[in-house]
C-alpha positions in Angstrom: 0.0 0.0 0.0 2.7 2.5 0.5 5.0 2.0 -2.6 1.6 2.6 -4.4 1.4 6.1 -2.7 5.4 6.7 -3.6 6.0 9.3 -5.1 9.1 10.6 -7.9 10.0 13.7 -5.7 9.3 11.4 -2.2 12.4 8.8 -3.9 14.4 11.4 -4.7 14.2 13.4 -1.1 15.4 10.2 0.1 18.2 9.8 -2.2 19.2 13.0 -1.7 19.2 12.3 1.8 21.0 9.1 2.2 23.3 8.7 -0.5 26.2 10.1 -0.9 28.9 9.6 -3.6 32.4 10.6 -1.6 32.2 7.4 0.4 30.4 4.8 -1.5 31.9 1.6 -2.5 31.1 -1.0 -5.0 31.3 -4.7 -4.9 31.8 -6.9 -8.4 31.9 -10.5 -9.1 33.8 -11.5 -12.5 35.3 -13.7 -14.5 38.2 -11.7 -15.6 39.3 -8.9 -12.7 41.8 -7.7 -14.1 40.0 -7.1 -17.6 37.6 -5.2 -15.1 39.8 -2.9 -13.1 41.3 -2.5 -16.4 38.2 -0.8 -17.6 36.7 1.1 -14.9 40.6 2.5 -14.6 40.6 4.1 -18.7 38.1 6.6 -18.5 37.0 4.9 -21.4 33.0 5.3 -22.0 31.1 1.8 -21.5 28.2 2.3 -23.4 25.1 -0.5 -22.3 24.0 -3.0 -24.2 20.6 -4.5 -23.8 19.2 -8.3 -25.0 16.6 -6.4 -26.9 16.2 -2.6 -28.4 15.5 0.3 -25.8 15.3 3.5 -27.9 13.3 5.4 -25.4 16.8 5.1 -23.1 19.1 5.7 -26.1 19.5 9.7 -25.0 20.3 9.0 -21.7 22.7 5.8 -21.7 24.7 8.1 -24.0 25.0 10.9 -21.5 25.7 8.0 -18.4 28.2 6.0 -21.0 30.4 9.5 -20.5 30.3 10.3 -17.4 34.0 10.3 -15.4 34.6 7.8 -12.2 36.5 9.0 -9.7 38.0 6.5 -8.1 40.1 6.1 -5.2 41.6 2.5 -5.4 40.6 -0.4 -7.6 41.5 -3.9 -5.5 41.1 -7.1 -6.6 40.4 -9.8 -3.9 40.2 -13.5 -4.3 36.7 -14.5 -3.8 38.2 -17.4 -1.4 39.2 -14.0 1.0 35.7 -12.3 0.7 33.2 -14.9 0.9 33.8 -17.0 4.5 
């Protein structure tokens, strides 16, 4: 009953709230790490791919495809060390 009341504006308040990008981190799982830091390391864009057309997001994935990381440290962790 409540997320049917939620509102755009009452999601963003909350983000703008509660999130915060100078601390955040990020978790990934992959088959080729190094390929990954790699990647998120370039600067290069990354535009997204989807398993079937999306044309209605075509004007914003290019603008999010650009945007710069700023990243502090890229580690790469055996999963063996993570997951106990």
């Amino acid at each position: 009953e409540g997320l049917a009341k939620l509102t755009l504006a009452d999601v963003n308040r909350v983000i703008e709230k509660h999130l915060q990008s100078d601390n955040i981190q990020f978790v990934f799982i992959a088959k080729d790490a190094s390929g990954l830091k790699a990647a998120l390391e370039s600067a290069t864009p990354s535009p997204i791919t989807y398993n079937s057309p999306k044309p209605e997001l075509a004007a914003e994935d290019a603008i999010i495809s650009k945007l710069p990381l700023s990243l502090n440290e890229v580690l790469i962790k055996p999963g063996d060390s993570v997951f106990k």
